[in-house]
N, C-alpha and C positions, 0 to 999 in steps of 0.2 A: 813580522819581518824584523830579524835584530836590529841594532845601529849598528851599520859598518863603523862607524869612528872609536868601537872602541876594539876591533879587531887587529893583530899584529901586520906589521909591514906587509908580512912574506903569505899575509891567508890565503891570497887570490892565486898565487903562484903554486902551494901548498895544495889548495883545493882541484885546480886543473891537471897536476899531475895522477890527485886520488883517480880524480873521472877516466881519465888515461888508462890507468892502470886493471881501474873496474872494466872498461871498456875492451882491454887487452886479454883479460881475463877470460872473460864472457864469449868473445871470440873462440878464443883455445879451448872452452868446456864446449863448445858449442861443434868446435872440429875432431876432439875426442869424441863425445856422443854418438859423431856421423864414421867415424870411422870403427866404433866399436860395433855399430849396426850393420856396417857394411860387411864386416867379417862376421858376424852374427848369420847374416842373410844368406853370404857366399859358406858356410858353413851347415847352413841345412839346405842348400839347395845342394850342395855336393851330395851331404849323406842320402838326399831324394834320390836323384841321380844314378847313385850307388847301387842303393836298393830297389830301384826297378831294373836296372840291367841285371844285376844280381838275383834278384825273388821277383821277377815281374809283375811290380808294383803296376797298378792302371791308376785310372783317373779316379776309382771310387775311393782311394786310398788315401788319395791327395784331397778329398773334399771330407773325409773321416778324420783326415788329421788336421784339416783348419777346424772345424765344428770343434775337437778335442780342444786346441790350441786357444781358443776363441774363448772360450768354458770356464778353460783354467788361467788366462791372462784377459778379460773381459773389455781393459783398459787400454789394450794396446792396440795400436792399427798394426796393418801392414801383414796379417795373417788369414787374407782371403785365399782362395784354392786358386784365384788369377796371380794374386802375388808369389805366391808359394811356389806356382809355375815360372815367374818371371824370377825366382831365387832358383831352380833347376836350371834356367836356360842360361841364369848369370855365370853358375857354376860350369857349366858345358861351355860355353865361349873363353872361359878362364880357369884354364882346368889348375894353372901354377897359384898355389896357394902363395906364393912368395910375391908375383906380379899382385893381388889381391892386396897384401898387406904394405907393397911401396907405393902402387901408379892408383891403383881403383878405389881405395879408401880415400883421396884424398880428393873426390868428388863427388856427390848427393846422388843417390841411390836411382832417383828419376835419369841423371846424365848415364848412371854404369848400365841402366837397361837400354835407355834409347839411345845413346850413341853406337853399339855393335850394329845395333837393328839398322840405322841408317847407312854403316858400314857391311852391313851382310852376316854380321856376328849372332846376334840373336833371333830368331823370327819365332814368331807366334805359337807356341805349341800347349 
């Protein structure tokens, strides 16, 4: 532990703002991260979406392309054939990509599935 006595007047003052500042920080990379994922998510659940209305994509396609995903990103959660289904069903409940990028990024990916479901928005498929 140093001696505080031979530190300037202003360290203690100095050093709370740094914390502050890290603190403010770490927040803001932490609300970026959650909103880059959230358009990330609503992004391939659209394109899912898309291509089953489109080439009647089924369900083996959705479990072919987490197994791929899974493969090639090993590290990452969040690319189960259930999640990948709950980024479809995010996308269908929120078709305005615009509503996505002001209201639904700027809450955790858990609230953007479950809150429609308790509203009637999302259900199970």
């Amino acid at each position: 532990m140093s001696d505080r006595r031979n530190l300037p007047d202003d360290y203690s003052g100095f050093l709370s703002d740094l914390k502050r500042r890290i603190r403010e920080a770490r927040v803001k990379a932490a609300l970026s991260v959650n909103r880059e994922l959230i358009l990330l998510y609503w992004s391939i659940g659209s394109d899912i979406l898309r291509r089953q209305e489109e080439e009647g994509w089924g369900a083996k396609v959705i479990d072919r392309l987490s197994a791929d995903l899974k493969k090639e990103f090993p590290d990452m959660k969040g690319l189960s054939p259930r999640n990948l289904k709950y980024m479809r069903s995010f996308a269908r409940a929120w078709p305005e990509e615009n509503f996505v990028q002001q209201a639904a990024a700027q809450i955790t990916w858990y609230h953007n599935v479950t809150l429609p479901g308790k509203c009637g928005g999302i259900k199970g498929d």
